[in-house]
N, C-alpha and C positions, 0 to 999 in steps of 0.2 A: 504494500500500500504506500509508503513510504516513497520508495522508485518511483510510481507516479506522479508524487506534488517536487519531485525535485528535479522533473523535464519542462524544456522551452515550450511554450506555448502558443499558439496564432490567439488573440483576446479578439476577435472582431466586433463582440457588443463594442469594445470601450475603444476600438479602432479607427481611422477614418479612412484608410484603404484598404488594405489587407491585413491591419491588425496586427503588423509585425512590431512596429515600435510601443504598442500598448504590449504586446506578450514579451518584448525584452524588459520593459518598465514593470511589467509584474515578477519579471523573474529575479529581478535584481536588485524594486524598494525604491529604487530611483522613479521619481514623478515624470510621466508620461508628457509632459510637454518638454523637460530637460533630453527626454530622447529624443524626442524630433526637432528638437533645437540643434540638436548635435547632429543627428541626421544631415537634415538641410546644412547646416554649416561645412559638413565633412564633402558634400554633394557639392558645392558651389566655391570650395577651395579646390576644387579639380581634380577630385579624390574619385574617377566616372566606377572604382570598383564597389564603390557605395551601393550604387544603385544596382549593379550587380550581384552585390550580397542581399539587398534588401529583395531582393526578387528570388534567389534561391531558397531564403528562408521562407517569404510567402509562399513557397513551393512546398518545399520539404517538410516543414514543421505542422505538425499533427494541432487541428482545432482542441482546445483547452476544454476538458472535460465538465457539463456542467455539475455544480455544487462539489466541485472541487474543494473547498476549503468552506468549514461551517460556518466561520464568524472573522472579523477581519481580524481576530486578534491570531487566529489558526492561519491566515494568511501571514501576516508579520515575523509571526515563528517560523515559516516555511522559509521565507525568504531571509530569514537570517541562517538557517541550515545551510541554503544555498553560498549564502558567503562566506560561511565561515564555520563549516560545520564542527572544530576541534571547540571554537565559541562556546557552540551550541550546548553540546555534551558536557563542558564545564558547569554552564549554566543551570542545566538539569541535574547533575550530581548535583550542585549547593539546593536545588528545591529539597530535594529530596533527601538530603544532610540534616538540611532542616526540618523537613517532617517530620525525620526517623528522633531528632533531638526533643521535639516538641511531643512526640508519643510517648518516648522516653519518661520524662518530664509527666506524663500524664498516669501511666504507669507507676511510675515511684509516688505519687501521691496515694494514689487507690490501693497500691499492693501495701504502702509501711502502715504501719498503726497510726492510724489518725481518729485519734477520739471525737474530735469535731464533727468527721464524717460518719461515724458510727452512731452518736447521739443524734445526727437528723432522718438518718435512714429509720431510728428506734424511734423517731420522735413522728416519721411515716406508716410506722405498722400500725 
């Protein structure tokens, strides 16, 4: 599942020709009008393989799967994978560092003798 939020995509909803500068802007977090800025600027400094590559990819690259990503915040984590996946994996180990610390923590309260908690459970029955 994973293989598939981490390939280039054609975005043609959010497109205005083929969709390829919206599916590089989604792969990469960078704002879709910075890529066509850079586009066109790369195109008009006489770079004519621009248009070339921009056209092999509206070719080859497979339309973007719909509900792809459930919430934009599931997109923002994708695309930091993509940039930086060794990031990523840091990131994730400290949530879950912290989880395992904070269960912990939750744990030692419940398991030690804790009279306070014992007299409201009895103060329950």
């Amino acid at each position: 599942m994973s293989a598939i939020r981490t390939k280039l995509y054609l975005d043609k909803p959010n497109g205005k020709w083929m969709g390829v500068c919206a599916g590089i802007a989604d792969y990469t977090g960078v704002d879709v009008i910075w890529v066509r800025v850079g586009a066109v600027m790369l195109t008009l400094l006489g770079f004519p393989w621009t248009l070339i590559a921009y056209g092999m990819i509206g070719w080859m690259a497979p339309q973007k799967p719909s509900g792809l990503y459930d919430n934009a915040e599931d997109a923002k984590f994708w695309q930091g994978v993509r940039s930086n996946p060794k990031r990523s994996t840091a990131e994730v180990r400290s949530k879950f560092r912290d989880i395992d610390r904070r269960l912990a923590e939750i744990e030692t309260y419940y398991v030690s003798r804790n009279t306070r908690l014992a007299d409201e459970i009895d103060r329950l029955r």
